[in-house]
Wavefront OBJ file of the C-alpha trace (Angstrom):
o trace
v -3.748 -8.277 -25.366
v -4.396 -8.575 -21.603
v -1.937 -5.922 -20.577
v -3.994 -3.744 -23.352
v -7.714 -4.207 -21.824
v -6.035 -3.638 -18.543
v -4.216 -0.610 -19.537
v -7.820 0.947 -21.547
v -10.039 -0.206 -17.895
v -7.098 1.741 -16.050
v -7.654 5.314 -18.468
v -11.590 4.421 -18.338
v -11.413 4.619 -14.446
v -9.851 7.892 -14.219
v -13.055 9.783 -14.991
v -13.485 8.774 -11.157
v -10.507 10.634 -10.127
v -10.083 13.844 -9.071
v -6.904 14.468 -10.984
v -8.877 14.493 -14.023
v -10.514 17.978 -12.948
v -8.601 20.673 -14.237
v -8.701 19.342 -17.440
v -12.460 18.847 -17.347
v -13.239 22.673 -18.229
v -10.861 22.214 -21.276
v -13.018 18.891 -22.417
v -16.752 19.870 -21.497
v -16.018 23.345 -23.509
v -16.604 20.799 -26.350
v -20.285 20.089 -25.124
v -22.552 20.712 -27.982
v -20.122 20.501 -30.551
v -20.695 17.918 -33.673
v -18.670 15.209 -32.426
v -16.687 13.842 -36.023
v -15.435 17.486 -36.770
v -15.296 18.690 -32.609
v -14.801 16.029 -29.993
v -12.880 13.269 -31.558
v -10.336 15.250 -32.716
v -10.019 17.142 -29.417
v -10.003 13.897 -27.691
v -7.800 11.922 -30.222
v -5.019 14.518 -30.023
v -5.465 14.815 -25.929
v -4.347 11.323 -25.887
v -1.951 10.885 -28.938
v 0.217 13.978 -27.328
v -0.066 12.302 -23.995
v 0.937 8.607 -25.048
v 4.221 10.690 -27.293
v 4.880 12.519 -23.913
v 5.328 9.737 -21.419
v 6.948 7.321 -24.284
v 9.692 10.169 -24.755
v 10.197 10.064 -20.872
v 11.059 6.368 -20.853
v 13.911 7.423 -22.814
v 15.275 9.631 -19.735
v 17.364 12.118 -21.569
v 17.535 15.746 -20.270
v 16.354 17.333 -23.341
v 12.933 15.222 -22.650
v 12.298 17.150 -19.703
v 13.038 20.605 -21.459
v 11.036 19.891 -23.795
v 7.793 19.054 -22.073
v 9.041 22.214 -19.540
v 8.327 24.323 -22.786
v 5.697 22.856 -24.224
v 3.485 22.523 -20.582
v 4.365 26.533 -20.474
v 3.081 26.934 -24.106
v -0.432 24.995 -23.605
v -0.831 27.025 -20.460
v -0.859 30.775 -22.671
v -2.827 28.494 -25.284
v -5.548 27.773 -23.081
v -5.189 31.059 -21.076
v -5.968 32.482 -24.268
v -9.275 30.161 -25.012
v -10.418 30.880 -22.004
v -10.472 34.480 -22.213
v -11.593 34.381 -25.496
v -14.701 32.224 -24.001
v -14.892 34.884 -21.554
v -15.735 37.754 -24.189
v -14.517 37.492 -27.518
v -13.459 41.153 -27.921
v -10.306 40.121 -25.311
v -9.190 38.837 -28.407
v -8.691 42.038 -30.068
v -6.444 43.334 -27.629
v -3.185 41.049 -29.057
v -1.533 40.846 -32.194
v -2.851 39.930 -35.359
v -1.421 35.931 -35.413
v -2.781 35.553 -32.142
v -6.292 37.057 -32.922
v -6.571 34.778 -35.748
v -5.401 31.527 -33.165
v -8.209 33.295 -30.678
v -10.937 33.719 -33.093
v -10.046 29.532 -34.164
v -10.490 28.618 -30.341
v -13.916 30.740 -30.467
v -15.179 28.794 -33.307
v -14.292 25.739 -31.923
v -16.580 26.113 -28.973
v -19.214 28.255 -30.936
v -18.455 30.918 -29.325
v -18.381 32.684 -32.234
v -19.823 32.817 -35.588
v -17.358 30.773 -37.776
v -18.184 26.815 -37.871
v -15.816 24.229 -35.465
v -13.018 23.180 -37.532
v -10.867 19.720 -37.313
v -7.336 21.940 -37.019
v -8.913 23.893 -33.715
v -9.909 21.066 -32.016
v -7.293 19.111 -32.770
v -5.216 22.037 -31.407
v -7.545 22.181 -28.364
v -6.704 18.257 -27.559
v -3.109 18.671 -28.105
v -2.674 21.416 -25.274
v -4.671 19.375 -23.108
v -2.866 16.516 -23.078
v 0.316 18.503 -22.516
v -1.076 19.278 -19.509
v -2.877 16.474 -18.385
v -1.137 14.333 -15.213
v -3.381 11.768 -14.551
v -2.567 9.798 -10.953
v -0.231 7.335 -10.792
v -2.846 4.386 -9.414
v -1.989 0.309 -10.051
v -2.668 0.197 -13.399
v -0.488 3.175 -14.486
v 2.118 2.441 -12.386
v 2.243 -1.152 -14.197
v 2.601 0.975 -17.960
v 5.107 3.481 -16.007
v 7.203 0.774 -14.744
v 7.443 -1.454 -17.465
v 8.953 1.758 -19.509
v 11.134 2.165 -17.115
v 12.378 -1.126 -17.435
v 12.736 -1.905 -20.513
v 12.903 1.986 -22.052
v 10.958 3.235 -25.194
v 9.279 0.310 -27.237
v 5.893 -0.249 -29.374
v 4.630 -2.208 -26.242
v 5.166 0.711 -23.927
v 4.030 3.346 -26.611
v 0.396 1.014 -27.209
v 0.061 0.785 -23.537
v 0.041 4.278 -23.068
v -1.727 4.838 -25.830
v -4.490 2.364 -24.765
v -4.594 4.292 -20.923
v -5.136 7.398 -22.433
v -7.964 6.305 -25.130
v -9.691 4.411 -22.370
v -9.463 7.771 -20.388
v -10.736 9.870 -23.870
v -14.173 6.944 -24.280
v -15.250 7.817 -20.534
v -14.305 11.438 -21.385
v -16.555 11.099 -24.603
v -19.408 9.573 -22.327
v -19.284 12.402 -20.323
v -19.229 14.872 -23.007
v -22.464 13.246 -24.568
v -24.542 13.525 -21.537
v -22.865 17.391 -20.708
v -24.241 18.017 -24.591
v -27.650 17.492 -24.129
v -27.748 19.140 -20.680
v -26.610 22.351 -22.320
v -28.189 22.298 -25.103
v -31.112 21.638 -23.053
v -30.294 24.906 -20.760
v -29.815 27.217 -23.849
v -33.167 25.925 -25.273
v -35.290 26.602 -22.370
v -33.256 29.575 -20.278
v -31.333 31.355 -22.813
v -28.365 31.376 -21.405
v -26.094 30.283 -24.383
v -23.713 33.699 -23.494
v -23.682 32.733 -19.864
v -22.885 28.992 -20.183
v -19.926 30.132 -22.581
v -18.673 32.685 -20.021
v -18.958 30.154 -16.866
v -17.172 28.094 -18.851
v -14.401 30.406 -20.221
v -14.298 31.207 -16.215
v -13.742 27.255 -15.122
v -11.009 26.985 -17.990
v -8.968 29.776 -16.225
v -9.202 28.597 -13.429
v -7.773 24.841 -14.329
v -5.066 27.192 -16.106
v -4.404 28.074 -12.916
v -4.626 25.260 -11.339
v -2.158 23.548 -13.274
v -0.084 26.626 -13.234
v 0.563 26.549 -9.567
v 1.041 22.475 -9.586
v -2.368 22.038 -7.540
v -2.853 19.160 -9.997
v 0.070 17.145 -8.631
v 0.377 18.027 -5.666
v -3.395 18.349 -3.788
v -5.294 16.627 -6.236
v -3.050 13.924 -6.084
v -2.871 13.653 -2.341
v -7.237 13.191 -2.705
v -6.892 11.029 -4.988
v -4.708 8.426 -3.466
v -6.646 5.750 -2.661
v -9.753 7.017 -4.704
v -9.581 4.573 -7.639
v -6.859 2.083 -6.529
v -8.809 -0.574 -5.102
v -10.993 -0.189 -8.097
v -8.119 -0.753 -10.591
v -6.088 -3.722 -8.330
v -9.540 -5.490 -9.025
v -9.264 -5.080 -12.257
v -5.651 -6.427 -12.358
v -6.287 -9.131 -10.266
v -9.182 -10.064 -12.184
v -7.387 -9.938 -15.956
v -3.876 -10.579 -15.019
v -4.214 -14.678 -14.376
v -3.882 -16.446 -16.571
v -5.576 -20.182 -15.249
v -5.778 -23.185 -17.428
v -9.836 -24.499 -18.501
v -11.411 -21.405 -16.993
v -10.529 -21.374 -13.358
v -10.929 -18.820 -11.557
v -7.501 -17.722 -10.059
v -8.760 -16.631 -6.418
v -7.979 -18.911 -3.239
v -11.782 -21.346 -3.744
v -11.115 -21.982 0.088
v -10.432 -18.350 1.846
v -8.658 -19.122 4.250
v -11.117 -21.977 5.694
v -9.993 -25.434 5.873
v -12.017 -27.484 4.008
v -12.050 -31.232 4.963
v -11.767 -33.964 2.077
v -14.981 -36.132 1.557
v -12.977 -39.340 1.522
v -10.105 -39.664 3.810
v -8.764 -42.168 1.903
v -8.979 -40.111 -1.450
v -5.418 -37.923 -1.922
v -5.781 -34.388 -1.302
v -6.232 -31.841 -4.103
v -6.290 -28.563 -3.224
v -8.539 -26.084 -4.864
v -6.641 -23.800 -6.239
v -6.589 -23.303 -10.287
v -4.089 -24.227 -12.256
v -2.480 -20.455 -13.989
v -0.023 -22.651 -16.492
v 3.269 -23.967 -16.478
v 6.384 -22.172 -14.338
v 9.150 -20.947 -16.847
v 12.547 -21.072 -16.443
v 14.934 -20.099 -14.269
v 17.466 -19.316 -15.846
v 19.184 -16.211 -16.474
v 20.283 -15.122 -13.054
v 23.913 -12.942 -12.883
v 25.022 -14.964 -9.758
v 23.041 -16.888 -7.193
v 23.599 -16.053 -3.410
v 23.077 -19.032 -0.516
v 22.985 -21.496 -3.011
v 24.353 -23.002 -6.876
v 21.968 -22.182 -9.322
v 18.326 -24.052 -9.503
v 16.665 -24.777 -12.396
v 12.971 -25.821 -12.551
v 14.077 -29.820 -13.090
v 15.836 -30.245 -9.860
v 12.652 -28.451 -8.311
v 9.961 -31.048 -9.810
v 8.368 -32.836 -6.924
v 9.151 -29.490 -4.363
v 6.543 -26.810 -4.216
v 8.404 -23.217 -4.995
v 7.866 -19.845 -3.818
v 9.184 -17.911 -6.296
v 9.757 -14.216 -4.367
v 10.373 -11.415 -6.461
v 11.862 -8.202 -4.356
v 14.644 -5.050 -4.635
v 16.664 -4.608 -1.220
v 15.611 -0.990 -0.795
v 12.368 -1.259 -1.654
v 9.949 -0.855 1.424
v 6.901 -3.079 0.035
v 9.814 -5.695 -0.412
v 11.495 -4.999 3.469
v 8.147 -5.499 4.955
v 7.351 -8.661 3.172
v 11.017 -10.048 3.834
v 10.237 -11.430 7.779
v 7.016 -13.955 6.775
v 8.957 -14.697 3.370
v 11.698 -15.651 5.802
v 9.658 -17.612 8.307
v 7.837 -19.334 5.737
v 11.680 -20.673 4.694
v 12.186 -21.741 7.778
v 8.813 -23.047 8.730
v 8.005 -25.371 5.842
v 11.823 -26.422 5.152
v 11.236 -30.001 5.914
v 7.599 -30.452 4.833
v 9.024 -30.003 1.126
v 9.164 -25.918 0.504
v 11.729 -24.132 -1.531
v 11.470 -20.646 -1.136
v 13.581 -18.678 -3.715
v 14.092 -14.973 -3.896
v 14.854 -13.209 -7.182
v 16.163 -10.187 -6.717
v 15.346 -7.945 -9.315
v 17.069 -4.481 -9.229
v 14.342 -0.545 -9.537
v 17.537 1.279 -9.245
v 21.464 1.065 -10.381
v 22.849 1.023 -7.304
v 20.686 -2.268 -6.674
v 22.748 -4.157 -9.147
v 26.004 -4.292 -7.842
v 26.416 -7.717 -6.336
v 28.259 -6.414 -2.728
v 25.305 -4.301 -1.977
v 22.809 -7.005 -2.821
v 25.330 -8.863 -0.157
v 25.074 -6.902 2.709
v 21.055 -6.640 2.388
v 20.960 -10.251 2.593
v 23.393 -10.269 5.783
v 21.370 -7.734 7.042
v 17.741 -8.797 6.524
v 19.319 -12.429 7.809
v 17.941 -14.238 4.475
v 19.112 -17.595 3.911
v 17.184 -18.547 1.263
v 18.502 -19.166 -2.379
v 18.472 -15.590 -3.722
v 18.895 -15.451 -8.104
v 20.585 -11.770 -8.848
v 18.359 -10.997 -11.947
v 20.001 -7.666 -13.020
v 19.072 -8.686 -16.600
v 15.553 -9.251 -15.743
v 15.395 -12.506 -18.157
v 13.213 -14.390 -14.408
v 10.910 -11.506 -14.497
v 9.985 -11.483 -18.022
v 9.837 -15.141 -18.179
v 7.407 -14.654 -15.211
v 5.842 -11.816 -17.199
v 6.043 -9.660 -13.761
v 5.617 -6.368 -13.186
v 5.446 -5.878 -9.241
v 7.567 -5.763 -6.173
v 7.214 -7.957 -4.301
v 5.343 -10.497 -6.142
v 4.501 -14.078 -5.128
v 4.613 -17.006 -7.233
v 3.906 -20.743 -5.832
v 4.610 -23.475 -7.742
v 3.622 -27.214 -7.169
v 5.366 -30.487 -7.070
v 4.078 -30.632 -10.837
v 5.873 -27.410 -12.055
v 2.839 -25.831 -11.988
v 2.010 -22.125 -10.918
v -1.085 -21.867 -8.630
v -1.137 -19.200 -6.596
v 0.748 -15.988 -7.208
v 0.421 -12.198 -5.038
v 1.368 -8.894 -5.931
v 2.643 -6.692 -3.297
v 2.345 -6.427 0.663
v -0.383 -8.392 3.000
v -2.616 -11.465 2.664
v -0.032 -13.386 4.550
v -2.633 -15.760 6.251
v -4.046 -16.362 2.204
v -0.555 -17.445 0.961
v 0.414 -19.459 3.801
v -2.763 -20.961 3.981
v -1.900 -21.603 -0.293
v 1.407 -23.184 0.804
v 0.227 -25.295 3.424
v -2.490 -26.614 0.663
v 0.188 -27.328 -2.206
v 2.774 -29.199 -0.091
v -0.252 -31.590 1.327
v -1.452 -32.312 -2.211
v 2.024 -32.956 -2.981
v 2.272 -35.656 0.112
v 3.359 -33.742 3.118
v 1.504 -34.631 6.727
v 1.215 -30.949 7.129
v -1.917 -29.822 8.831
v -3.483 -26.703 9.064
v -1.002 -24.374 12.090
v -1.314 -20.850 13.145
v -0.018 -18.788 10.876
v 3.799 -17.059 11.263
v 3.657 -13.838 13.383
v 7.349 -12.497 12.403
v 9.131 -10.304 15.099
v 9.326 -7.306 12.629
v 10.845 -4.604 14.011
v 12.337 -1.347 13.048
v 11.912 -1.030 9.039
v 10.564 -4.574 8.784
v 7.375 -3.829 10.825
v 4.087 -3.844 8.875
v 2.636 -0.311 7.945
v 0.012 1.693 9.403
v -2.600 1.926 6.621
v -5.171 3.579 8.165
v -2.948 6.555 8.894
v -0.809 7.160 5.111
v -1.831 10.170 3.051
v 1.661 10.314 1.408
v 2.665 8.213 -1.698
v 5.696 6.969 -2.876
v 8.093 9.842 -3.980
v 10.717 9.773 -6.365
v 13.995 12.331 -6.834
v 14.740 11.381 -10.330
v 13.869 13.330 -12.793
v 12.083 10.490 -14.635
v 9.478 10.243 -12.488
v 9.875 13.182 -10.215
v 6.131 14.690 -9.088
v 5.126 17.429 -6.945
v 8.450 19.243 -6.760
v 8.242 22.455 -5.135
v 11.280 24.051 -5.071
v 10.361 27.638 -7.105
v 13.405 27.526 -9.721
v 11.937 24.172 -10.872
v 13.085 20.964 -11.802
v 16.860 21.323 -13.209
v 18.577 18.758 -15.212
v 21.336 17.091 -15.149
v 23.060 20.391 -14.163
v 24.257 21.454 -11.206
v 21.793 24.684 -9.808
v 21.174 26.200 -6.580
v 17.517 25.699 -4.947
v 15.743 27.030 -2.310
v 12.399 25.668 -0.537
v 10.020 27.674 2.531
v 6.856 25.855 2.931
v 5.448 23.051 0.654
v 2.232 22.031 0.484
v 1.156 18.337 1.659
v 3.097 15.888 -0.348
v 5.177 18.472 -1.574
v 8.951 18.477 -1.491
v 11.973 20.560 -2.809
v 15.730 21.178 -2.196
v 17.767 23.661 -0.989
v 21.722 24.344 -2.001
v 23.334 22.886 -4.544
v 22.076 19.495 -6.521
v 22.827 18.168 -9.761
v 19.184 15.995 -10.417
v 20.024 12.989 -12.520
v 17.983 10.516 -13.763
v 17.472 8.103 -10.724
v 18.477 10.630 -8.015
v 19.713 13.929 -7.102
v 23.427 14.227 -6.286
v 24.381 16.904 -3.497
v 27.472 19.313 -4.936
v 28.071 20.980 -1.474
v 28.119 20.974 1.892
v 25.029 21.990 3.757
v 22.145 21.025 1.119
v 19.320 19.871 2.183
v 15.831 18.580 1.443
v 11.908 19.459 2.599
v 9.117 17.288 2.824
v 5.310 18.094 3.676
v 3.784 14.648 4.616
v 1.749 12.665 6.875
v 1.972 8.982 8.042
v 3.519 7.201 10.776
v 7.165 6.309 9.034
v 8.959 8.171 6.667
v 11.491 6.409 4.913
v 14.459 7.399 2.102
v 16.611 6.011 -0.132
v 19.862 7.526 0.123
v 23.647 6.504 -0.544
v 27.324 7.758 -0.268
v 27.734 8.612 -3.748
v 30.838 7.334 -5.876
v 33.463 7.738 -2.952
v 31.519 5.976 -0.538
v 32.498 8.198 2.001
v 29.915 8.247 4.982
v 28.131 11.550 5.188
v 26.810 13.131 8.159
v 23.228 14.382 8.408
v 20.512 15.717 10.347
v 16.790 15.720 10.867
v 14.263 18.025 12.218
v 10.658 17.713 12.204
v 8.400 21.089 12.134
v 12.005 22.432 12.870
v 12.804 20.586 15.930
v 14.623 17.502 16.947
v 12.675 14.328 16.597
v 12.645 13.417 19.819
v 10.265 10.142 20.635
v 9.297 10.758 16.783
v 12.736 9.613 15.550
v 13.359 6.363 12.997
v 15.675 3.634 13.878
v 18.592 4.707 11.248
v 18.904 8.141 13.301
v 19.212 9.253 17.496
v 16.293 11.289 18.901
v 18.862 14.466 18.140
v 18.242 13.431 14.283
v 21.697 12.570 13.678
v 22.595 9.920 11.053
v 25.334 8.747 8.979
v 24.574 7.562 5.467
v 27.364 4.512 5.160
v 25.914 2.188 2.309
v 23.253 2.950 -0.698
v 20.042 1.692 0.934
v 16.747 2.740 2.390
v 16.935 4.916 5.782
v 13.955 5.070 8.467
v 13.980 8.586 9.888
v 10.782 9.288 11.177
v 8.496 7.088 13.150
v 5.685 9.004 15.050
v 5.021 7.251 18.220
v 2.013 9.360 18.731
v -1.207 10.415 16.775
v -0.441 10.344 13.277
v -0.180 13.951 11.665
v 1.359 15.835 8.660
v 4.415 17.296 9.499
v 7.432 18.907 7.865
v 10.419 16.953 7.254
v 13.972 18.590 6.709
v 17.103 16.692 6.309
v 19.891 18.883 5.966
v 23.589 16.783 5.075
v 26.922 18.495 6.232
v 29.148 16.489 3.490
v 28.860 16.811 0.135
v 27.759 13.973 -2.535
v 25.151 12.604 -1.069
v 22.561 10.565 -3.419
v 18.900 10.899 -2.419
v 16.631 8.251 -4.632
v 13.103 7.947 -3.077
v 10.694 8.536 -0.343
v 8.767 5.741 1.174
v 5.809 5.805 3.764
v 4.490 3.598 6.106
l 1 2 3 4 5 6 7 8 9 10 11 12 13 14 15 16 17 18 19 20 21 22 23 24 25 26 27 28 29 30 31 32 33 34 35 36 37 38 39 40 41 42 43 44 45 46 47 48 49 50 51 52 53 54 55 56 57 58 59 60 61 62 63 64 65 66 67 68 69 70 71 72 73 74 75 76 77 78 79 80 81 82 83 84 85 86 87 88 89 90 91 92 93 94 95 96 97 98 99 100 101 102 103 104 105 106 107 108 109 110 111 112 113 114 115 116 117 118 119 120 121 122 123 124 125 126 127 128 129 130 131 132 133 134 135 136 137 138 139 140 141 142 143 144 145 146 147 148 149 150 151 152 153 154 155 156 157 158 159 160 161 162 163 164 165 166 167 168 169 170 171 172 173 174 175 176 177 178 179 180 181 182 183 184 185 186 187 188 189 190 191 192 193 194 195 196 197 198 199 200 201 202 203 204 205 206 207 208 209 210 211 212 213 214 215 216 217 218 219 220 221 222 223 224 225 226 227 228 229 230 231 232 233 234 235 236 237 238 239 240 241 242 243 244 245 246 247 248 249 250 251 252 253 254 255 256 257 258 259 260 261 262 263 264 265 266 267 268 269 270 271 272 273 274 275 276 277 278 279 280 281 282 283 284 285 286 287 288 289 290 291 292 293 294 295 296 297 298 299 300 301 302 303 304 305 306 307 308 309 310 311 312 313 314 315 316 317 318 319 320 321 322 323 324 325 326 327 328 329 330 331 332 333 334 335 336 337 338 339 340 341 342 343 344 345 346 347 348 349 350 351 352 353 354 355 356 357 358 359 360 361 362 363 364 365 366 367 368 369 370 371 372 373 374 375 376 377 378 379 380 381 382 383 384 385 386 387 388 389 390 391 392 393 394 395 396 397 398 399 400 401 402 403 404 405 406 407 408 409 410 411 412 413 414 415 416 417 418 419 420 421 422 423 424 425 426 427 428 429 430 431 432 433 434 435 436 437 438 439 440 441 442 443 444 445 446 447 448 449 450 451 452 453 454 455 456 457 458 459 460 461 462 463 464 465 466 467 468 469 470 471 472 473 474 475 476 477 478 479 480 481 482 483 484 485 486 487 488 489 490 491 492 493 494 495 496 497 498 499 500 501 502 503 504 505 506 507 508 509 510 511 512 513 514 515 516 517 518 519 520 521 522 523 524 525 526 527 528 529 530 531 532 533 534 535 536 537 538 539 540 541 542 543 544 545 546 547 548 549 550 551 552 553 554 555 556 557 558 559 560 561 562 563 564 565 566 567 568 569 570 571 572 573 574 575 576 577 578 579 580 581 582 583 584 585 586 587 588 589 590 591
């Protein structure tokens, strides 16, 4: 039930976002309209078609893609069509009869004309729209997105969705109630009921358009990157605990030490109690250690580290994760890392090897390629945080990147409550370096990218997304955040596989690092590459997998630092062209 309040706040929120816009002419052409007969239906089948969309993409089949392909290219003449027909309704005389009919049914719907609104139009109407609508990927969607992609297709993913996109249709149906009486209110006292209907009919093309050209993914995307996030990680933060008698689940202390009134009285630290720690087991294999179970950990306090090796959230975190280890050892710590795989590659036990060699983790480290730990954790993030006391109890937990100084600060209180001498220190300051070092925040316009068709976005290549076939692509100039491929790729699911020799791949970003995913492919044969920036060598401007000539060598599936500007922070065009075939390119990173 939480995960379904969370998932409604997360659609409500969107009416904040500017990727919401160019579907707002479609919705406010509704204003006015009896709401039983016009607007729910409009809305109800906006967000039933969306929710039946993304579902079917969990499933990751080929066909899915087609599909929505043909039926985003459909919508687009549908609504073309409305909003010429808002424009003046004798445009609709010009096609054939069936289509006049569907014409003069979108007229009525919006009173444009002289028939009364009809359920089937606006039904129609909302259908169209929500093949068309692609709201940002903030917190809270990202949480519904990756739990399909976890665990596929289900009821829970399907009620999820549906619940984002009904939250998204009540602040749409807000919206529409106060755009109502404001045009109403304009006819009444101006006149202008013909001109209202045409500057509608007008704004209608134009999100046509917009969506047309992939502005909505690609520029309204890039605005609205940080527009609603912090908005929605409140929200999660606020609804996902789960403490015992009402506690509140943030740190009561901040980060201040706060001195016990009686010496002589044991300490208790303030932090709630968020219910017992489940089990763990599960694991595949465990790595630097035999397998732990939450028995032989009573009277230890646990830090329960959920990652993925080439995840960049997860590299970052690694060097205080590790100096906490190392830090706290003797004081009474156990710091455990469950390493639970985003992509295939990630799942085969050598590779998880080698990341651990190469990150230096000796920790405990449980391979959860079945995810049974992060369900019993009921987890959805990388990297996530869970402490547990000397009780078994969880009492602190932390999704994603920073706060160190807040979770150390948690740690130091949990192992003095459960006896230890230790006293408040200064906090670890890891030597991160390279692709461990923290990332400029201030400075990223550029999201997480993926090359998979399942959750491929603002892909700019003109003979569009392709696949699982092998096709030949071509890319000049994208726009900011926009990428696309050039030669021969066969786009899979999870990546996109290079056929031939002297592919490549474009990226218009801007923030400090640039990061990729990329491996060998099946042969695990190293393959050469190169990078230019804006067409030129890196130079100074290189990342610390390639020279400042932008030569690399892709030898193992993992993630690659290739840029790393070591001036002012700009956008800039990234090309990476390989000169062996079979390379596989997963995801883009920024930091």
């Amino acid at each position: 039930m939480t995960l379904l309040i969370i998932a409604y706040l997360g659609g409500a929120l969107t009416i904040l976002s500017p990727c919401i816009l160019p579907i707002l002419p479609f919705v406010f052409a509704r204003a006015g309209q009896p709401f039983v007969r016009s607007t729910l239906p409009m809305l109800a089948g906006m967000a039933a078609t969306f929710a039946l969309v993304a579902t079917l993409a969990a499933i990751g089949g080929s066909w899915v893609i087609r599909a929505n392909e043909y039926g985003r290219l459909a919508a687009i003449v549908l609504l073309a069509l409305f909003g010429a027909s808002l424009l003046s309704p004798r445009i609709a005389s010009t096609f054939a009869r069936p289509i006049v009919d569907l014409g003069n049914n979108l007229i009525n719907a919006t009173g444009g004309g002289r028939g009364t609104t009809t359920v089937k139009s606006a039904l129609l109407l909302g259908v169209a729209t929500g093949l068309l609508w692609a709201p940002c990927a903030g917190p809270i969607l990202g949480l519904v997105l990756t739990g399909a992609a976890l665990q596929g297709a289900n009821l829970q993913t399907t009620f999820l969705l549906i619940a984002y996109a009904a939250g998204a249709a009540s602040s749409l149906a807000v919206a529409l109630l106060v755009g109502g009486k404001l045009f109403a209110a304009m006819k009444r006292s101006l006149g202008l009921g013909d001109r209202i209907r045409q500057v509608l009919g007008a704004a209608v093309l134009a999100g046509v358009a917009v969506i047309a050209l992939g502005l909505d993914t690609s520029l309204l995307a890039r605005i609205s990157y940080a527009s609603t996030a912090s908005l929605e990680q409140a929200v999660l933060d606020r609804l996902h605990a789960k403490p015992l008698g009402g506690a509140s689940s943030e740190l009561a202390s901040n980060d201040v030490m706060i001195a016990a009134a009686d010496a002589k009285q044991p300490f208790r630290s303030d932090l709630p109690v968020e219910g017992y720690a489940p089990s763990l087991d599960g694991a595949v294999e465990w790595l630097n250690s035999t397998p732990l179970t939450t028995e032989q950990l009573r009277g230890k306090v646990v830090l329960v580290d959920f990652w993925t090796y080439s995840c960049i959230n997860c590299i970052r975190t690694i060097p205080y994760v590790r100096a906490w280890a190392e830090k706290y050892a003797d004081q009474g710590l156990v710091v455990i890392g469950v390493h639970a795989p985003e992509f295939a590659f990630e799942k085969k036990i050598d590779n998880v090897k080698k990341a651990i060699g190469d990150f230096q983790i000796g920790y405990p480290v449980a391979i959860d390629n079945d995810y049974s730990i992060w369900r019993a954790f009921e987890n959805s993030y990388w990297p996530a945080a869970y402490l547990i006391d000397a009780k078994g109890q969880i009492r602190y937990h932390h999704f994603g990147e920073g706060n160190y100084n807040r979770t150390e600060k948690a740690i130091q209180d949990l192992l003095r409550e459960a006896g230890s001498q230790t006293t408040a220190s200064v906090p670890v300051v890891p030597d991160a370096k390279g692709v461990e070092a923290g990332p400029d925040l201030g400075n990223i316009r550029s999201g997480e990218t993926y090359l998979g068709y399942e959750q491929a976005a603002n892909f700019a290549s003109p003979e569009g997304l392709q696949a699982d076939t092998a096709h030949n692509y071509s890319i000049a100039e994208p726009g900011l955040n926009g990428w696309g491929l050039s030669g021969t790729w066969t786009i899979g699911r999870d990546q996109a596989t290079l056929d031939q020799p002297g592919g490549g791949i474009t990226y218009r970003f801007s923030a400090r690092d640039l990061h990729l995913v990329l491996g060998p492919g099946a042969g695990g044969k190293p393959i050469r590459f190169q990078v230019k920036i804006d067409g030129k060598a890196p130079g100074p401007d290189h990342g610390s997998d390639i020279d400042a000539n932008g030569n690399g060598t892709v030898t193992a599936t993992r993630l690659y630092q290739l840029v790393r500007q070591s001036g002012t922070v700009a956008a800039r065009n990234f090309e990476i062209s390989f000169l062996d075939p079979g390379v596989q390119a997963y995801a883009f990173t920024f930091g």
